[in-house]
C-alpha positions as CSV (number, residue, x, y, z in Angstrom):
1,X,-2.7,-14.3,8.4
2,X,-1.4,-12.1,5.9
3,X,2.6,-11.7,5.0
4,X,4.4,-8.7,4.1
5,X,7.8,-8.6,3.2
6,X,10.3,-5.6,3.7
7,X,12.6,-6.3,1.5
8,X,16.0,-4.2,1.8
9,X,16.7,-2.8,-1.7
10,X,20.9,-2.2,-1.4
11,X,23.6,-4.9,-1.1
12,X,26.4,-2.2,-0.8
13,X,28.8,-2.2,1.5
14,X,28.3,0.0,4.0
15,X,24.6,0.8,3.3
16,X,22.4,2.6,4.8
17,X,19.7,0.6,4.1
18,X,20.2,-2.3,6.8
19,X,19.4,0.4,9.9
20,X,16.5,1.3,7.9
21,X,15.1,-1.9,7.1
22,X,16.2,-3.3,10.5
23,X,13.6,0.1,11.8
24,X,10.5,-0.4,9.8
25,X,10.8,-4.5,10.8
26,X,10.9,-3.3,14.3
27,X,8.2,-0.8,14.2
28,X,6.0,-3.4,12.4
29,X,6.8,-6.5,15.0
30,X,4.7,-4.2,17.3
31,X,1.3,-4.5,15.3
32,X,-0.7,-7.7,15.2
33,X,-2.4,-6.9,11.5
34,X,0.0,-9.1,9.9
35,X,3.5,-11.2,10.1
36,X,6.5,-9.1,9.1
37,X,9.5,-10.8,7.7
38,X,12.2,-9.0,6.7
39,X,14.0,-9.9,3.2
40,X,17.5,-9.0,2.7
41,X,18.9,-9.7,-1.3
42,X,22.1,-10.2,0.2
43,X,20.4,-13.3,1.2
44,X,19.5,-14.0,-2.4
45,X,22.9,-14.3,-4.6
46,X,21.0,-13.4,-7.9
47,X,23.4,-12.5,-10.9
48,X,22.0,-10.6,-13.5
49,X,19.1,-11.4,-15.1
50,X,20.2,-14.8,-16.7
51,X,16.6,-16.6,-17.3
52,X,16.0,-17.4,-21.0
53,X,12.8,-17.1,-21.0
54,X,10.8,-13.6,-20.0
55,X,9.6,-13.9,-16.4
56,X,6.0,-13.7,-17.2
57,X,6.4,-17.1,-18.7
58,X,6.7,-18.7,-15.3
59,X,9.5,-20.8,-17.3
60,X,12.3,-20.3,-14.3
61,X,15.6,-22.5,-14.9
62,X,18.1,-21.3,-12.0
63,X,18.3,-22.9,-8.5
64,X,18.4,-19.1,-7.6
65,X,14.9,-17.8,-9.1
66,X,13.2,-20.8,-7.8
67,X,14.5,-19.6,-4.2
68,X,13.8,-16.2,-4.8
69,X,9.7,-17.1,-6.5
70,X,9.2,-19.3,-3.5
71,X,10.2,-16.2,-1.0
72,X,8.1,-13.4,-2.9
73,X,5.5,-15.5,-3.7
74,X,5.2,-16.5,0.2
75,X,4.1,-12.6,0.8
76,X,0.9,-11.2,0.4
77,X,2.2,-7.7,0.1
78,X,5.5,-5.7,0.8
79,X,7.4,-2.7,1.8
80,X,10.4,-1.7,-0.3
81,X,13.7,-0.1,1.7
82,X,14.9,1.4,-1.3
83,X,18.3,3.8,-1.6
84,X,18.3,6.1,-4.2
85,X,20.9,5.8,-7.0
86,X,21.1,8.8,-9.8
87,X,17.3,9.4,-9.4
88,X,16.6,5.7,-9.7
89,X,16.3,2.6,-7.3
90,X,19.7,0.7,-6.8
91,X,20.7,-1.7,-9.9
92,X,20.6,-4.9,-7.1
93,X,17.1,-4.0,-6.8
94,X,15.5,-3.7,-10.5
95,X,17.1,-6.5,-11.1
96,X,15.7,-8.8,-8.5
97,X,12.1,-7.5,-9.2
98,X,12.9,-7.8,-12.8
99,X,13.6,-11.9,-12.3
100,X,9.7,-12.7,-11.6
101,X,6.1,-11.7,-12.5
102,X,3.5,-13.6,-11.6
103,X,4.7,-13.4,-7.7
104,X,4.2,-10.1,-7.6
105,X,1.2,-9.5,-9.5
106,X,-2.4,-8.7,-6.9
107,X,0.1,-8.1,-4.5
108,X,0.2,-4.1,-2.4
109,X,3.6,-2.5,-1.9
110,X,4.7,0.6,-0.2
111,X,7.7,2.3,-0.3
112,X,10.3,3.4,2.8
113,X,12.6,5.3,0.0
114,X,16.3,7.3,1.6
115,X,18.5,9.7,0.0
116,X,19.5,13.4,-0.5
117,X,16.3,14.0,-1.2
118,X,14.8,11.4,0.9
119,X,14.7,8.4,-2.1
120,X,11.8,10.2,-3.4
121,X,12.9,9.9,-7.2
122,X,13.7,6.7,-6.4
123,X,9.8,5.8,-5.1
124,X,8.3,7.3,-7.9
125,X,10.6,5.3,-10.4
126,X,9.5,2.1,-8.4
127,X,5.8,3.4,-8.7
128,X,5.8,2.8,-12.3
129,X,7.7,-0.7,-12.1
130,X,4.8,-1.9,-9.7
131,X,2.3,-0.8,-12.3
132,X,3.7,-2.4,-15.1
133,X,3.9,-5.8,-12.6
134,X,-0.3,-5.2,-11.7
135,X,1.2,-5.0,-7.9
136,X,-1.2,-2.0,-5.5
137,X,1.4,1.1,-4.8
138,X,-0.2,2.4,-1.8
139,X,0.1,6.6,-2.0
140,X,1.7,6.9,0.9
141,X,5.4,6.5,1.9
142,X,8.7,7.0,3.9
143,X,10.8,9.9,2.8
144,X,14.3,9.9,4.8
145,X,16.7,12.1,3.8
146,X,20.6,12.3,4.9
147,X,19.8,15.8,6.4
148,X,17.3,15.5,8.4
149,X,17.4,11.6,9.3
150,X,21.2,10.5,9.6
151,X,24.2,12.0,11.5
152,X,27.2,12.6,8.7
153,X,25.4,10.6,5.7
154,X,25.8,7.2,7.7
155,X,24.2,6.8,11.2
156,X,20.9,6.4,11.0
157,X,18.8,8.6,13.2
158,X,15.0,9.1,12.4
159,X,12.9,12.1,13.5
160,X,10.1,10.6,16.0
161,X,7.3,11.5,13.6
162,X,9.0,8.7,10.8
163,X,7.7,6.0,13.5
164,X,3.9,7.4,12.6
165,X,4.6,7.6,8.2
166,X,6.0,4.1,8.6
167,X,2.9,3.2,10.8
168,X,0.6,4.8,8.0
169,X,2.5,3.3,5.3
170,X,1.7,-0.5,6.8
171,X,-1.7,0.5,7.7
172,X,-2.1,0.6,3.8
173,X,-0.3,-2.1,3.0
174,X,-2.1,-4.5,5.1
175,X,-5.7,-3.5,4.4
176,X,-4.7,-3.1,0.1
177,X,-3.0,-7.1,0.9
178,X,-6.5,-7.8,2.5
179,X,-8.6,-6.3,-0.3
180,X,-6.6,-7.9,-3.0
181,X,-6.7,-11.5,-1.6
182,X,-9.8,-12.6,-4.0
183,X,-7.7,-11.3,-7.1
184,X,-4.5,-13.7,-5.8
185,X,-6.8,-16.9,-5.3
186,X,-7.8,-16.9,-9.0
C-alpha cells in the first residue's frame, strides 16, 4: 500500500504546527487510499548539517541520518506542515530536507503551509527545494492563515471548507505516489 508521510516542519516551542499536523493526520486516517504516518522532527534530533560528504553521495556517517534515510525513504510521498518564517520555511525544516537526496527523489509532496499570509511564501519557497530534489509538487495546497484559521495567533481553529483543500491536496498526493512508483523501483 502506499506511505505518505506528514511531516511537521516547526520544532518551536509553542508551535502551531502540532494542531495542524495532528488535523491533516486525522482527516487522512479517514481515507483508505493509503497509510498516513505522521513525522514529527522533534522526533529526529538532527544538528546542522554535519555530513562530510554532499547528500547525493549516499555517503551518510551519523547514527542520526541513517535514522532519518530509513524514515523518509520508508514513504512513498508526503505532505509538508510547514510555518512560515520571513517568507521562507522554518530553519529546522531546510535543514532536515537538506540532510538526504536520494530518499526523496520520484517521490510527490504537497504542501499544508500556515502563516499571516497563510504560509504561502513559505510553499512556494519549498516548491523550488522539491524541484531541485526531482520530488512531484502537487499544485494544490493548504493555505491557513492566523486570521481566518486560529483564535489570537495560537488556537488552532480551521474553517470547515480546509477539511475539503486538505482532502484535495491528498487526493494528489496519493495518485502522483501511485504514478511515480515505476520511476522509484529503478
Amino acid at each position: 500500500m502506499t506511505r505518505i508521510g506528514i511531516i511537521l516542519g516547526s520544532t518551536r516551542p509553542g508551535r502551531n504546527g502540532e494542531a495542524v499536523a495532528r488535523w491533516v493526520h486525522e482527516i487522512a486516517s479517514k481515507r483508505d487510499d493509503a497509510e498516513y504516518e505522521l513525522v514529527d522532527l522533534l522526533d529526529y534530533k538532527l544538528p546542522h548539517l554535519d555530513e562530510l560528504a554532499m547528500p547525493i553521495m549516499g555517503q551518510y556517517s551519523q547514527p542520526h541520518t541513517f535514522e532519518w534515510a530509513r524514515k523518509i525513504d520508508s514513504f512513498d510521498g508526503f505532505v509538508i506542515v510547514t510555518p512560515e518564517y520571513n517568507h521562507a520555511t522554518s530553519g529546522a525544516l531546510k535543514n532536515a530536507i537538506d540532510f538526504l537526496y536520494k530518499e526523496w527523489t520520484n517521490k510527490a509532496v504537497g504542501f499544508v503551509g500556515y502563516g499571516e499570509v497563510g504560509g504561502a511564501r513559505a510553499v512556494e519557497n519549498l516548491r523550488l527545494v522539491a524541484g531541485q530534489l526531482k520530488m512531484a509538487d502537487v499544485a494544490t495546497a493548504v493555505i491557513l492563515t492566523f486570521r481566518e484559521d486560529f483564535e489570537n495567533y495560537s488556537v488552532f481553529t480551521p474553517g470547515e471548507h480546509q477539511t475539503g483543500a486538505v482532502n484535495a491536496v491528498l487526493d494528489d498526493v496519493v495518485a502522483w505516489s501511485k504514478a511515480l512508483a515505476p520511476l522509484r523501483a529503478v
